[in-house]
N, CA, C and O atoms as a GROMACS GRO file, in nm:
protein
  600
    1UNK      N    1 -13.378  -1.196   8.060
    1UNK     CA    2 -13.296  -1.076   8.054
    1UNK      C    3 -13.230  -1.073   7.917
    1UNK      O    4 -13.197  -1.179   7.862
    2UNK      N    5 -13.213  -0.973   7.869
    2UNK     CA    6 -13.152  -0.924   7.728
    2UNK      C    7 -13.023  -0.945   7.747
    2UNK      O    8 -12.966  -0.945   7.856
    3UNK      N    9 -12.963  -0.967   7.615
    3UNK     CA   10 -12.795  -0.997   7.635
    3UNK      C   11 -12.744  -0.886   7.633
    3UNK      O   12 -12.622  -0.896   7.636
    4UNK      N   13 -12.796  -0.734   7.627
    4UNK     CA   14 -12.692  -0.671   7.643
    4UNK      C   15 -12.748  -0.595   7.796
    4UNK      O   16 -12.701  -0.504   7.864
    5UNK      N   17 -12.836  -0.657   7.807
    5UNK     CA   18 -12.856  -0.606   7.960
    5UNK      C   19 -12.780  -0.690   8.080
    5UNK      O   20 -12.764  -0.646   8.194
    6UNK      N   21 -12.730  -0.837   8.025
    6UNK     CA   22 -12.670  -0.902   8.110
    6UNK      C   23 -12.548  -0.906   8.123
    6UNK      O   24 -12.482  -0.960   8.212
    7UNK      N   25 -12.497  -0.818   7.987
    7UNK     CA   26 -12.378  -0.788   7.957
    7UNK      C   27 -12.308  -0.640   8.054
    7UNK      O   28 -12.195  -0.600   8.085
    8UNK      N   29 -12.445  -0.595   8.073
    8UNK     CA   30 -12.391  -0.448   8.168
    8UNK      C   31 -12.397  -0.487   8.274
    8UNK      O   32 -12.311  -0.444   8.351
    9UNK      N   33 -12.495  -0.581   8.325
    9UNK     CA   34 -12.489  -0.608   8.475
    9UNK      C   35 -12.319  -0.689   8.534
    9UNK      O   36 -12.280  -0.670   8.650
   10UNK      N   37 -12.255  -0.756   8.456
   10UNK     CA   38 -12.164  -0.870   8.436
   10UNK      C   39 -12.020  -0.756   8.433
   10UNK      O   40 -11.905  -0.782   8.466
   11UNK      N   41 -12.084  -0.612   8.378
   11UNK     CA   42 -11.956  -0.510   8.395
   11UNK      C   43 -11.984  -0.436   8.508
   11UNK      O   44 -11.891  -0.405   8.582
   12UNK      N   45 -12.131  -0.394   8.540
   12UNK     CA   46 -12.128  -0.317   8.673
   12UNK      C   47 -12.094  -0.412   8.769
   12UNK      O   48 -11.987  -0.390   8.826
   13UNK      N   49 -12.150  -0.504   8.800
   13UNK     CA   50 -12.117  -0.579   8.926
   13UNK      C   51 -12.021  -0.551   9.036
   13UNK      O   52 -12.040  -0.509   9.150
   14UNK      N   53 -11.843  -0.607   8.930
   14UNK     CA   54 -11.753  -0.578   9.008
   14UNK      C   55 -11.757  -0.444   9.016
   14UNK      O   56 -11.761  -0.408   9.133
   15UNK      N   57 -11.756  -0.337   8.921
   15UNK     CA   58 -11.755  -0.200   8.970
   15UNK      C   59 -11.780  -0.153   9.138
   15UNK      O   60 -11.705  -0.100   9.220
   16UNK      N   61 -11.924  -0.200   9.144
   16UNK     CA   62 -12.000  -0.174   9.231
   16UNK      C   63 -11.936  -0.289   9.359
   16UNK      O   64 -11.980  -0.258   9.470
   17UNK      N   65 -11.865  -0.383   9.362
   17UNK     CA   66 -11.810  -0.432   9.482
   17UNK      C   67 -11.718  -0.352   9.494
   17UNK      O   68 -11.714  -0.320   9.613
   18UNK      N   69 -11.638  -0.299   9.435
   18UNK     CA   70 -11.531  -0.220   9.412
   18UNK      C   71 -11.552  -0.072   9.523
   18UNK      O   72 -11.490  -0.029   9.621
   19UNK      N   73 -11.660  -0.034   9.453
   19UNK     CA   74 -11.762   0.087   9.522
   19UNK      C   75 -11.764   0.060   9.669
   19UNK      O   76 -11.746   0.144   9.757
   20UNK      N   77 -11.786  -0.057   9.682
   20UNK     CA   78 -11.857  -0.090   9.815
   20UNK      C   79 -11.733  -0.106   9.944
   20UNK      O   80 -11.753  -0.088  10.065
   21UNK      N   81 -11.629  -0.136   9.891
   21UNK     CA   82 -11.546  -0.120   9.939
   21UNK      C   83 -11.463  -0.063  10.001
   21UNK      O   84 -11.414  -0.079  10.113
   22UNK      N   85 -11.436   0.059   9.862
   22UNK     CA   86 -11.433   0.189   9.951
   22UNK      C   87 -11.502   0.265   9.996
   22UNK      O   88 -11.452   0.372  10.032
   23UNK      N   89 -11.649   0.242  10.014
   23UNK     CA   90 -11.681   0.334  10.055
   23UNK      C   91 -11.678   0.283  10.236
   23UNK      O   92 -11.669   0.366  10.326
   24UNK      N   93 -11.691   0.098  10.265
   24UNK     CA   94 -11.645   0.052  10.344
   24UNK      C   95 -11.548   0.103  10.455
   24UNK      O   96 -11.568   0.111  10.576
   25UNK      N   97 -11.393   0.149  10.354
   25UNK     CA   98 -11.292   0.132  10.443
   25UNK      C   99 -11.241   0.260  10.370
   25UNK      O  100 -11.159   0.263  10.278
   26UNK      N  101 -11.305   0.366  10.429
   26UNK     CA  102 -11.217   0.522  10.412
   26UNK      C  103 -11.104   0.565  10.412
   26UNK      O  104 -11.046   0.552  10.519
   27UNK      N  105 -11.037   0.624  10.314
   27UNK     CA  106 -10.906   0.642  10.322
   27UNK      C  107 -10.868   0.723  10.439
   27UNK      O  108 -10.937   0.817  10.481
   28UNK      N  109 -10.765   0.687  10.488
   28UNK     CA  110 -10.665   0.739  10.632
   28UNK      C  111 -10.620   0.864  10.578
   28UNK      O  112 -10.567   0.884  10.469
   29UNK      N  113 -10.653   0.959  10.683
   29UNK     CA  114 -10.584   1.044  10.642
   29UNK      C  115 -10.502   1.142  10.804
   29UNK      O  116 -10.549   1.242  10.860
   30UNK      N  117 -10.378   1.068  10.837
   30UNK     CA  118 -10.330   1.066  10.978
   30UNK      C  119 -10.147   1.088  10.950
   30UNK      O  120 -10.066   1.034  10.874
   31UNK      N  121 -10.140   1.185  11.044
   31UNK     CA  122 -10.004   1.200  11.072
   31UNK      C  123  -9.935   1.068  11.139
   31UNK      O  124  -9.969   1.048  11.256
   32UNK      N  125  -9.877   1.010  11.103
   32UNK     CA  126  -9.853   0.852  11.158
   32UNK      C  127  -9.661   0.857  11.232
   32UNK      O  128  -9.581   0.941  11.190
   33UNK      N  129  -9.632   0.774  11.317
   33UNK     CA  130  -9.529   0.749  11.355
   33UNK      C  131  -9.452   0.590  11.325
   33UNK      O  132  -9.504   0.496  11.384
   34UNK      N  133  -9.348   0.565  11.247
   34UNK     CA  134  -9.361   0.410  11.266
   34UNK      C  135  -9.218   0.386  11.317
   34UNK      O  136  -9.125   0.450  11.268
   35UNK      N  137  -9.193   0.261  11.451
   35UNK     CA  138  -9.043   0.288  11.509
   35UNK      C  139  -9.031   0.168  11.498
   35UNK      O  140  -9.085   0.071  11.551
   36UNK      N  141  -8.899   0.195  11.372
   36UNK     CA  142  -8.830   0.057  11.288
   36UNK      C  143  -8.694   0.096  11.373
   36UNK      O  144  -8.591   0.082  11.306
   37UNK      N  145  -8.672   0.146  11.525
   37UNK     CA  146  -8.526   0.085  11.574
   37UNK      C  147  -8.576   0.003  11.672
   37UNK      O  148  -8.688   0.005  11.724
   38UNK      N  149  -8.468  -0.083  11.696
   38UNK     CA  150  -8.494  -0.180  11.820
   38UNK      C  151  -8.521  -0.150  11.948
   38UNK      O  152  -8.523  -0.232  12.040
   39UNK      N  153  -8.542  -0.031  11.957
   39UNK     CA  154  -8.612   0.016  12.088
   39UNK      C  155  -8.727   0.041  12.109
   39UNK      O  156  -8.804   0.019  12.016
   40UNK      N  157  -8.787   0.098  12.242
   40UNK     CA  158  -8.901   0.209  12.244
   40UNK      C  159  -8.846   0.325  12.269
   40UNK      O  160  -8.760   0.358  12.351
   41UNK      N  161  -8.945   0.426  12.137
   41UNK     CA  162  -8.915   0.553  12.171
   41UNK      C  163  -9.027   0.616  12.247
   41UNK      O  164  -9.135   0.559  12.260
   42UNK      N  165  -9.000   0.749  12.302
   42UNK     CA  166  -9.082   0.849  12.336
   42UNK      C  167  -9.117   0.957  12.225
   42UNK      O  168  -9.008   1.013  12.208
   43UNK      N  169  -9.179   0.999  12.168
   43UNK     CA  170  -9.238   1.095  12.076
   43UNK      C  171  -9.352   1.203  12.118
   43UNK      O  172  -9.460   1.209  12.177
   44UNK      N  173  -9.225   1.312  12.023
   44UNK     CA  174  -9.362   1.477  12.058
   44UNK      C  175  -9.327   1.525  11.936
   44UNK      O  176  -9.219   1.508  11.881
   45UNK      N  177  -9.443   1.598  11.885
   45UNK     CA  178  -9.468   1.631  11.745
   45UNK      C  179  -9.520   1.774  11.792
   45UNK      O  180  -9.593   1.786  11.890
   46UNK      N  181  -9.482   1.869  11.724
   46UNK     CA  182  -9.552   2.016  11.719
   46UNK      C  183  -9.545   2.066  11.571
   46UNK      O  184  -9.472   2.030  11.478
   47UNK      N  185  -9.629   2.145  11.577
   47UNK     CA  186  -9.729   2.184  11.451
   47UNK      C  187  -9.790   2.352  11.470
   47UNK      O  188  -9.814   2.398  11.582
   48UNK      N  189  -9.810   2.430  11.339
   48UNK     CA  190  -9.863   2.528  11.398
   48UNK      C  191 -10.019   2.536  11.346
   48UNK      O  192 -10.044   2.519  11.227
   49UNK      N  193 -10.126   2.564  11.446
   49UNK     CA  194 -10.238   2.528  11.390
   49UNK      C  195 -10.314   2.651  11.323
   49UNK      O  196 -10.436   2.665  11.332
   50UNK      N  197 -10.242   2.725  11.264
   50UNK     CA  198 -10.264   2.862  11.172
   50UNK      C  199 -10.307   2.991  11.276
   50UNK      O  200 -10.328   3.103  11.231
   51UNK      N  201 -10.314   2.969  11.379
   51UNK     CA  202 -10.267   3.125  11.466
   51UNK      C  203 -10.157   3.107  11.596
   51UNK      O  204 -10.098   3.198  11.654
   52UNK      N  205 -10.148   2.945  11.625
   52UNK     CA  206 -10.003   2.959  11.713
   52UNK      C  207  -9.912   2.805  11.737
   52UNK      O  208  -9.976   2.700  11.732
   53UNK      N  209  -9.806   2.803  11.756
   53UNK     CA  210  -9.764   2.677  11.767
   53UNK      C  211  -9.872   2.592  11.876
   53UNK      O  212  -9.974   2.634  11.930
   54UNK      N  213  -9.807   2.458  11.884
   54UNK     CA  214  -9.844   2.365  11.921
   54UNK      C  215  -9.725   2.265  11.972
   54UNK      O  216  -9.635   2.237  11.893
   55UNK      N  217  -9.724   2.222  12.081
   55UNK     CA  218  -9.641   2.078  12.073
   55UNK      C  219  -9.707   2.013  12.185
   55UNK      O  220  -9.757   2.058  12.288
   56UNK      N  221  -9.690   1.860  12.122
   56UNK     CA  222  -9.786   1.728  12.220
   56UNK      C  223  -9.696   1.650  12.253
   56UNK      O  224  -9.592   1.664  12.189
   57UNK      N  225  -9.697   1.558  12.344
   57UNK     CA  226  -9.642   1.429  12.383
   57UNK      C  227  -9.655   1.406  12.519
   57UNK      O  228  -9.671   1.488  12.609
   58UNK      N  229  -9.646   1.279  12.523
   58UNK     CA  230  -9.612   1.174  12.446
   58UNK      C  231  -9.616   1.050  12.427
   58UNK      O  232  -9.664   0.969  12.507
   59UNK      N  233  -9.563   1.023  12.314
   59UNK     CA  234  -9.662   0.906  12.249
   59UNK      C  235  -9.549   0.773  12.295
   59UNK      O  236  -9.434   0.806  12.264
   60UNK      N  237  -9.558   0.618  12.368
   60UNK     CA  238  -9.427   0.538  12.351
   60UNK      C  239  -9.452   0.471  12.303
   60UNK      O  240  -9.527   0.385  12.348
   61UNK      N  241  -9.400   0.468  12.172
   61UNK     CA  242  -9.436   0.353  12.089
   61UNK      C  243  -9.299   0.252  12.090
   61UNK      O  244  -9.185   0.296  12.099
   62UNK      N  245  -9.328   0.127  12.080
   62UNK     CA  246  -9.238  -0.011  12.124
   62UNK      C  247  -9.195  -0.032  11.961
   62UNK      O  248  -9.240   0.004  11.852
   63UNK      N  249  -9.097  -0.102  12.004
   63UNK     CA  250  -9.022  -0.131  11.842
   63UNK      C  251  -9.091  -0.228  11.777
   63UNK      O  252  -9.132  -0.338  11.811
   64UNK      N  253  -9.096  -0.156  11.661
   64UNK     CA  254  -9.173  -0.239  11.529
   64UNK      C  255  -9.328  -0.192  11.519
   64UNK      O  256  -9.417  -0.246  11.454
   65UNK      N  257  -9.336  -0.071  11.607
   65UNK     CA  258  -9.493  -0.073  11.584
   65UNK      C  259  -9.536   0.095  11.552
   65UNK      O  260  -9.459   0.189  11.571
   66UNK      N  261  -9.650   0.104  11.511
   66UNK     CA  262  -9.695   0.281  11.456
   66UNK      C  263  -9.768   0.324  11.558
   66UNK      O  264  -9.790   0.259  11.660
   67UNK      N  265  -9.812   0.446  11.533
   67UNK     CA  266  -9.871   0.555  11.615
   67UNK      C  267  -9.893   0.637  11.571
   67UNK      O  268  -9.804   0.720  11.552
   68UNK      N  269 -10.058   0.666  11.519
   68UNK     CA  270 -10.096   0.817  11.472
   68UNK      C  271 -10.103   0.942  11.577
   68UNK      O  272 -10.188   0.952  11.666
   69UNK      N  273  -9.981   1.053  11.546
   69UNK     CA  274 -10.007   1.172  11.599
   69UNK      C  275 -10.082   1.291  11.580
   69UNK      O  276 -10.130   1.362  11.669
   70UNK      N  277 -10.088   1.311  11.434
   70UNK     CA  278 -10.219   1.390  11.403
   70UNK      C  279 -10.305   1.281  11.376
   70UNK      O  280 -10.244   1.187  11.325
   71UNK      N  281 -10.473   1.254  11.398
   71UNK     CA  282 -10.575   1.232  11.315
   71UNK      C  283 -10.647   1.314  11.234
   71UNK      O  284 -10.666   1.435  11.253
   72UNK      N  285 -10.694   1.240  11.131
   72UNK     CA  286 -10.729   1.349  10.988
   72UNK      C  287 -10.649   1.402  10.933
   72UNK      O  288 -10.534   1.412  10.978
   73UNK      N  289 -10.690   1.453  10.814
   73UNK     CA  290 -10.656   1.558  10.710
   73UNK      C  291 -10.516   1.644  10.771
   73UNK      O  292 -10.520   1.730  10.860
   74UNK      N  293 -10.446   1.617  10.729
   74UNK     CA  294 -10.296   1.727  10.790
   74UNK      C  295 -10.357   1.852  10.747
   74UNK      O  296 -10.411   1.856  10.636
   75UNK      N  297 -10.354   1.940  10.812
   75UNK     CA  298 -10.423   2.073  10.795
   75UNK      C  299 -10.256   2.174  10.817
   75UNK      O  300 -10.273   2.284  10.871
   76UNK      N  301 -10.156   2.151  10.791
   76UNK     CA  302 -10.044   2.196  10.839
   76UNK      C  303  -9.895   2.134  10.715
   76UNK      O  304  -9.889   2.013  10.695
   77UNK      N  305  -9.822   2.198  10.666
   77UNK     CA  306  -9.685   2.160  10.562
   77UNK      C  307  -9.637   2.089  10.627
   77UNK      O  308  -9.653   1.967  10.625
   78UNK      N  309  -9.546   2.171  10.720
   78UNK     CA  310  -9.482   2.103  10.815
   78UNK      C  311  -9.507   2.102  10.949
   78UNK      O  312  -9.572   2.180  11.019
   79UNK      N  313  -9.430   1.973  10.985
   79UNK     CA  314  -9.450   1.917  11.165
   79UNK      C  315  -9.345   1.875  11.177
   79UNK      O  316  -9.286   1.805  11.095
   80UNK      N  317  -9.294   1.924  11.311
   80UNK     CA  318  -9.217   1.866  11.426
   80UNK      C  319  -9.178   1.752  11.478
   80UNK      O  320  -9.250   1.706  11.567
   81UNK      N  321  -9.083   1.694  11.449
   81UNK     CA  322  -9.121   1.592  11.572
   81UNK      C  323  -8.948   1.560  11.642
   81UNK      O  324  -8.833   1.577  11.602
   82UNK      N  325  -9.008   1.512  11.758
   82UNK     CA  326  -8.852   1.464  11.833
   82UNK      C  327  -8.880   1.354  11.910
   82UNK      O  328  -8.996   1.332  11.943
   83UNK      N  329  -8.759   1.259  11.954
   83UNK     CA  330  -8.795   1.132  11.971
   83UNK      C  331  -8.654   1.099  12.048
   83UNK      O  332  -8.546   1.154  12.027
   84UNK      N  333  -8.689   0.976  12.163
   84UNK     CA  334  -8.531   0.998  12.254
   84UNK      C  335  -8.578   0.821  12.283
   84UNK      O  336  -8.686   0.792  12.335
   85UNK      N  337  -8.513   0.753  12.254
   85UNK     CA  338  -8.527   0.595  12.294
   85UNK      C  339  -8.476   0.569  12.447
   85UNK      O  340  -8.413   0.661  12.500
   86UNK      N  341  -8.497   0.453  12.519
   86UNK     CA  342  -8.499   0.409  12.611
   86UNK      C  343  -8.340   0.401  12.656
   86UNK      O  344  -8.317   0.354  12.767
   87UNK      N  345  -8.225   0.446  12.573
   87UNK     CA  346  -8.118   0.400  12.611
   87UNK      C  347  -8.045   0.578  12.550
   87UNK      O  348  -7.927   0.612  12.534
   88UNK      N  349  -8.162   0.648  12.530
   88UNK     CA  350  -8.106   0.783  12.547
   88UNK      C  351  -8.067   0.815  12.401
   88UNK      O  352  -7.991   0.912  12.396
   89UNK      N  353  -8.087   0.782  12.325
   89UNK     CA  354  -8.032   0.807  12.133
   89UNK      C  355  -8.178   0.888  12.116
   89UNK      O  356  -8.284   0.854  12.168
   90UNK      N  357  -8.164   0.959  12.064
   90UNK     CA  358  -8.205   1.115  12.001
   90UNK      C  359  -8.230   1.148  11.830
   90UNK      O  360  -8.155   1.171  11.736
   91UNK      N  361  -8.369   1.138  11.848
   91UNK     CA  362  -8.355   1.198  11.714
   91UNK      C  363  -8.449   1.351  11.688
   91UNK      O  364  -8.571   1.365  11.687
   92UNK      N  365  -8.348   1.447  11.669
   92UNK     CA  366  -8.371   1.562  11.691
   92UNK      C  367  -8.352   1.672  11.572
   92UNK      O  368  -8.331   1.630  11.459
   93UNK      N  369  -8.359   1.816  11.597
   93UNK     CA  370  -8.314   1.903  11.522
   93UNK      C  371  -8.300   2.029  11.581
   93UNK      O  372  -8.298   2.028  11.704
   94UNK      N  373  -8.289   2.164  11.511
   94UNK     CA  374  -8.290   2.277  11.517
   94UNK      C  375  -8.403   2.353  11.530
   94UNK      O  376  -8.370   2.472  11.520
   95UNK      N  377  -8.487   2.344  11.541
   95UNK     CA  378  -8.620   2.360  11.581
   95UNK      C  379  -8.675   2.339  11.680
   95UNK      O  380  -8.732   2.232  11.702
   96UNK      N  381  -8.665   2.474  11.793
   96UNK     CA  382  -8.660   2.418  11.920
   96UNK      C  383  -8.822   2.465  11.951
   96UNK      O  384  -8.879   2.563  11.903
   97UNK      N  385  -8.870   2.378  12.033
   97UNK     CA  386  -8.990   2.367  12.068
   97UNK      C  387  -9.024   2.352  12.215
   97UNK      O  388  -8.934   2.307  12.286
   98UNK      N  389  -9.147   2.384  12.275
   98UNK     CA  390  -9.144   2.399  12.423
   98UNK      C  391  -9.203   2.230  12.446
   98UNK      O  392  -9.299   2.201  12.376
   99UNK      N  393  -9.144   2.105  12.551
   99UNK     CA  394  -9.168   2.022  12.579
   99UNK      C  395  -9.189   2.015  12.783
   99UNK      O  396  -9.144   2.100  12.859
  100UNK      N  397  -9.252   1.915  12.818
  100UNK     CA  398  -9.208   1.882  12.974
  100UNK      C  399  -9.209   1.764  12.956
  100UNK      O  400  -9.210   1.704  12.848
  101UNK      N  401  -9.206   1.689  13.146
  101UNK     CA  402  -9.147   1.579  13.118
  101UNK      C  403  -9.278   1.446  13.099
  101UNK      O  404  -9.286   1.332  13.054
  102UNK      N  405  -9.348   1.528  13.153
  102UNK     CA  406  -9.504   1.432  13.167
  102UNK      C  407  -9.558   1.448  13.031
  102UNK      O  408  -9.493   1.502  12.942
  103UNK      N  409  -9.684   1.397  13.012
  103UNK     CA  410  -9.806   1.389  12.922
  103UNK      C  411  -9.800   1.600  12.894
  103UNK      O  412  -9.795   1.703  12.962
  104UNK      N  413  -9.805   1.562  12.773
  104UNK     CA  414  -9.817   1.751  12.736
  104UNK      C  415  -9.898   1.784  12.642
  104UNK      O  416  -9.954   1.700  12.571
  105UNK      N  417  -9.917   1.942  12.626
  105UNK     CA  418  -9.998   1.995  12.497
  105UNK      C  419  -9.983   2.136  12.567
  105UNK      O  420 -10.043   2.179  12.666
  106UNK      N  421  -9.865   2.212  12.472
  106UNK     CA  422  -9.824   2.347  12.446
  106UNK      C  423  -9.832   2.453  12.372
  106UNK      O  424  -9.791   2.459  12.256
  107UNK      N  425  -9.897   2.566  12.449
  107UNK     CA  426  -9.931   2.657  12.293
  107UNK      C  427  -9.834   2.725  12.301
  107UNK      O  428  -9.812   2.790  12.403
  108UNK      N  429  -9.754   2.728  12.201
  108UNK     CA  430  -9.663   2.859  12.216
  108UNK      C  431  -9.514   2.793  12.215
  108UNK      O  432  -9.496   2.686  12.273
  109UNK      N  433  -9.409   2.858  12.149
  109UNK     CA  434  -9.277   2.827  12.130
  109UNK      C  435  -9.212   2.908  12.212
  109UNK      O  436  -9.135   2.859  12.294
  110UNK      N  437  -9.231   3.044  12.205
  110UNK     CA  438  -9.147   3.144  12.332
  110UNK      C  439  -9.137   3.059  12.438
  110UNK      O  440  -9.198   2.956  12.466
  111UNK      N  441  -9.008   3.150  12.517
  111UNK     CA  442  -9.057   3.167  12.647
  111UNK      C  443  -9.016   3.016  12.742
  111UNK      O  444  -8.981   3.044  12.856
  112UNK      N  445  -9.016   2.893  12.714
  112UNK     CA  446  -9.017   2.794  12.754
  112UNK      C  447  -8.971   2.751  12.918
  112UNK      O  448  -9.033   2.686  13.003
  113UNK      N  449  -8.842   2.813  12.922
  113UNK     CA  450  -8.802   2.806  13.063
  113UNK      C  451  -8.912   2.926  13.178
  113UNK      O  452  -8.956   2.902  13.290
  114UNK      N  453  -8.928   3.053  13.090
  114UNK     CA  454  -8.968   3.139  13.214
  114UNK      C  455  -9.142   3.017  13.239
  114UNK      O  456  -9.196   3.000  13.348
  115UNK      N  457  -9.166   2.986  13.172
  115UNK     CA  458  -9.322   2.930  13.178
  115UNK      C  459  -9.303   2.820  13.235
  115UNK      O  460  -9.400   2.767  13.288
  116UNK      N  461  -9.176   2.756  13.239
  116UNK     CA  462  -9.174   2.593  13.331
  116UNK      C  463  -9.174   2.508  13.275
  116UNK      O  464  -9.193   2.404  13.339
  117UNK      N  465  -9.154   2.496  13.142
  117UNK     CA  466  -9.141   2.404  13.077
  117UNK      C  467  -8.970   2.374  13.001
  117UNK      O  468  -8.872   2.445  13.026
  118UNK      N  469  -8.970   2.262  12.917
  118UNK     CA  470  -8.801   2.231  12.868
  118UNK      C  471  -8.848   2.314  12.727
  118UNK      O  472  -8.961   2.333  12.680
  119UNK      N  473  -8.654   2.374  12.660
  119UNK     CA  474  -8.685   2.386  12.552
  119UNK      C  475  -8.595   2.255  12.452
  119UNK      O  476  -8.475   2.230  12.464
  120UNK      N  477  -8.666   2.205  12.384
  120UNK     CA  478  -8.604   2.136  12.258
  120UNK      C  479  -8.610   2.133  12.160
  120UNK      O  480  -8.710   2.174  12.102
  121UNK      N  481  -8.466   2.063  12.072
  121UNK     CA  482  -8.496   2.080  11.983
  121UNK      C  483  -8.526   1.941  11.848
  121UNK      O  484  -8.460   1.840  11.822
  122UNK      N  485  -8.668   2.005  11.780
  122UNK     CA  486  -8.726   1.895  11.700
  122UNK      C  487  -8.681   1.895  11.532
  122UNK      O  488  -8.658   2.001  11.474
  123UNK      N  489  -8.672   1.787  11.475
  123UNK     CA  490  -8.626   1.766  11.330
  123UNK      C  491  -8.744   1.776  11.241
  123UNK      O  492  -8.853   1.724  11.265
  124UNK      N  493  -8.710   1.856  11.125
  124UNK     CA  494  -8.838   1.939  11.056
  124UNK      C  495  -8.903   1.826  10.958
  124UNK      O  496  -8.815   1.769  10.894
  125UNK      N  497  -9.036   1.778  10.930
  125UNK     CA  498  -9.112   1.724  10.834
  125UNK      C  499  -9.153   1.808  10.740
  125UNK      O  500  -9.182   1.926  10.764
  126UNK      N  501  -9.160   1.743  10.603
  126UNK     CA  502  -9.194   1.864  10.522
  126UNK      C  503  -9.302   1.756  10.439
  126UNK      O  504  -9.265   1.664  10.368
  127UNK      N  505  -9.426   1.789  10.466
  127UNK     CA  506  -9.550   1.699  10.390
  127UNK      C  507  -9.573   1.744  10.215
  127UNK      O  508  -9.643   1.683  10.134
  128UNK      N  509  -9.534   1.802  10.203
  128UNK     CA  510  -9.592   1.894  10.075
  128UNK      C  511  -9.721   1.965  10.118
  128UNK      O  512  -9.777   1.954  10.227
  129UNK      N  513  -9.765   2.060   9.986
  129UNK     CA  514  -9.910   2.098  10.014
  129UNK      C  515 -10.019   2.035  10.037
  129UNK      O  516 -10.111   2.059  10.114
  130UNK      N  517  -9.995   1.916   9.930
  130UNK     CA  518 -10.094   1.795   9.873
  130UNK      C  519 -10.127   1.718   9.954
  130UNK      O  520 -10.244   1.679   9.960
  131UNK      N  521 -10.020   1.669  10.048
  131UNK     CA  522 -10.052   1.579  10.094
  131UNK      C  523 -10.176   1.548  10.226
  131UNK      O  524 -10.192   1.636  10.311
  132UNK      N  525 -10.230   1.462  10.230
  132UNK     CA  526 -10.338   1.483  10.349
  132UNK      C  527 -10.313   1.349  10.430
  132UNK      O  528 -10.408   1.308  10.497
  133UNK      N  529 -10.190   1.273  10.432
  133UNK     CA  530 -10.162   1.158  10.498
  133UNK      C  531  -9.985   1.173  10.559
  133UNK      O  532  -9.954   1.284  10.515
  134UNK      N  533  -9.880   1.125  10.623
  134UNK     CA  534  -9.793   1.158  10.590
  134UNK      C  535  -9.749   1.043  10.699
  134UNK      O  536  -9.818   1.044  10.800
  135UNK      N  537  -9.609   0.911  10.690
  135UNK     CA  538  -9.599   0.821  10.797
  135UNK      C  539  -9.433   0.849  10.784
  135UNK      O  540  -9.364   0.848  10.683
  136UNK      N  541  -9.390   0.877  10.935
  136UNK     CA  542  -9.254   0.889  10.924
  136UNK      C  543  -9.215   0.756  11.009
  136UNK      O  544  -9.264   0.701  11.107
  137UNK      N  545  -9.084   0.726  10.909
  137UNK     CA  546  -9.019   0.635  11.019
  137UNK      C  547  -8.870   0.640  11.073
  137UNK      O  548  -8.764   0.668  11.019
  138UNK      N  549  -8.908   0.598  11.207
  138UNK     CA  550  -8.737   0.630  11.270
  138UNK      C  551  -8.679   0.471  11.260
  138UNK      O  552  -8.732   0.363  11.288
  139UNK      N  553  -8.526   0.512  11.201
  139UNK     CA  554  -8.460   0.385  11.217
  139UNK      C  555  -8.326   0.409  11.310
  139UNK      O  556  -8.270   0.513  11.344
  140UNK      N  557  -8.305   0.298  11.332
  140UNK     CA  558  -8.174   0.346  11.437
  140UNK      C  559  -8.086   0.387  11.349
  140UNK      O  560  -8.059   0.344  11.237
  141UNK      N  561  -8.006   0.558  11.467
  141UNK     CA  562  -7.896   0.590  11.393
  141UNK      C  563  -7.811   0.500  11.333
  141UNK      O  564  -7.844   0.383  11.352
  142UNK      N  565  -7.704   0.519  11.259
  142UNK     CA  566  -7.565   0.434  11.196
  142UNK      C  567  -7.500   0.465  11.301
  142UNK      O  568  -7.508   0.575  11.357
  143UNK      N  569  -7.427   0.369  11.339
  143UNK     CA  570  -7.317   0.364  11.411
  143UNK      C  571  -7.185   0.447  11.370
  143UNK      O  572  -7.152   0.472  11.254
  144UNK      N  573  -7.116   0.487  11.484
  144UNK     CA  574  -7.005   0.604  11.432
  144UNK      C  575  -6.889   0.529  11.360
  144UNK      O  576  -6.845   0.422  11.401
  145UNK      N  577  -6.840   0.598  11.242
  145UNK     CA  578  -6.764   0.519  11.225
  145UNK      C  579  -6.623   0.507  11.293
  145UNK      O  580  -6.602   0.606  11.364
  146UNK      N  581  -6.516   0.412  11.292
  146UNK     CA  582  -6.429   0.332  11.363
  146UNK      C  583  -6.292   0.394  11.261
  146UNK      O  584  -6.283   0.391  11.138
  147UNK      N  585  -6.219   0.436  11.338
  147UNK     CA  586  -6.095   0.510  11.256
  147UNK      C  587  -5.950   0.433  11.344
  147UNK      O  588  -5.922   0.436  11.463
  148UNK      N  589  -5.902   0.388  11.264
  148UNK     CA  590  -5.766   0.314  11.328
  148UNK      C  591  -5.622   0.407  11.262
  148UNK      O  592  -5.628   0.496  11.177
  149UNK      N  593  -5.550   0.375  11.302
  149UNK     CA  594  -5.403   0.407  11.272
  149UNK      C  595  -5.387   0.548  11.293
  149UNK      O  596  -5.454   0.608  11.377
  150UNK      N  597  -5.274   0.620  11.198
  150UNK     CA  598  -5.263   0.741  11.250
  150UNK      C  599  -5.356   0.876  11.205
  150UNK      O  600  -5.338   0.984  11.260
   0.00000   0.00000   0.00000
């Protein structure tokens, strides 16, 4: 072999493990949940899927561990989500969304009580345009603070 042919092979090589790699292990591209409080929460995420809302749940994920709620490509800015731990702490918003109490998947935000379902309300994600991955994490609220004297 020629030295400058052994010289290209000696630069492609790693390239090409490099290559092989990713083409191996595809980039993620998943709406993710990760629950950094010491509890388990319950989780529902809604989304609008470009002609009507959406809301799902739910997901219980145990403390210290993740949970993808969208899979793939976020096709959506923003998402929803709301989350209530085992000892009743809430993490919520102004964005009220149609939930029940079982396993769900809701089209539609109106209306919630006449249809039989709860209305709540969820805390807004904002992915950017760009993004096609997005991992939120809940940590336990701060404690209230403690006011003495007068």
């Amino acid at each position: 072999m020629s030295h400058s042919r052994h010289n290209l092979v000696r630069v492609l090589a790693p390239l090409l493990f490099v290559a092989a790699l990713v083409a191996a292990h595809p980039a993620r591209a998943d709406f993710r949940l990760c629950n950094m409080s010491t509890n388990r929460v319950s989780v529902a995420i809604a989304y609008t899927n470009g002609s009507s809302w959406v809301s799902e749940g739910w997901w219980n994920i145990k403390a210290g561990a993740c949970d993808n709620l969208v899979r793939g490509p976020l096709a959506a800015e923003f998402y929803y989500v709301y989350a209530m731990d085992e000892r009743g702490s809430e993490w919520k918003g102004k964005a009220f969304m149609c939930t029940a109490d079982h396993e769900f998947r809701i089209t539609g935000r109106q209306d919630c009580f006449v249809r039989g379902f709860d209305r709540t309300g969820f805390f807004e994600v904002d992915t950017g345009r760009e993004a096609r991955n997005w991992t939120v994490q809940l940590t336990d609220p701060a404690p209230a603070p403690v006011h003495s004297g007068p």
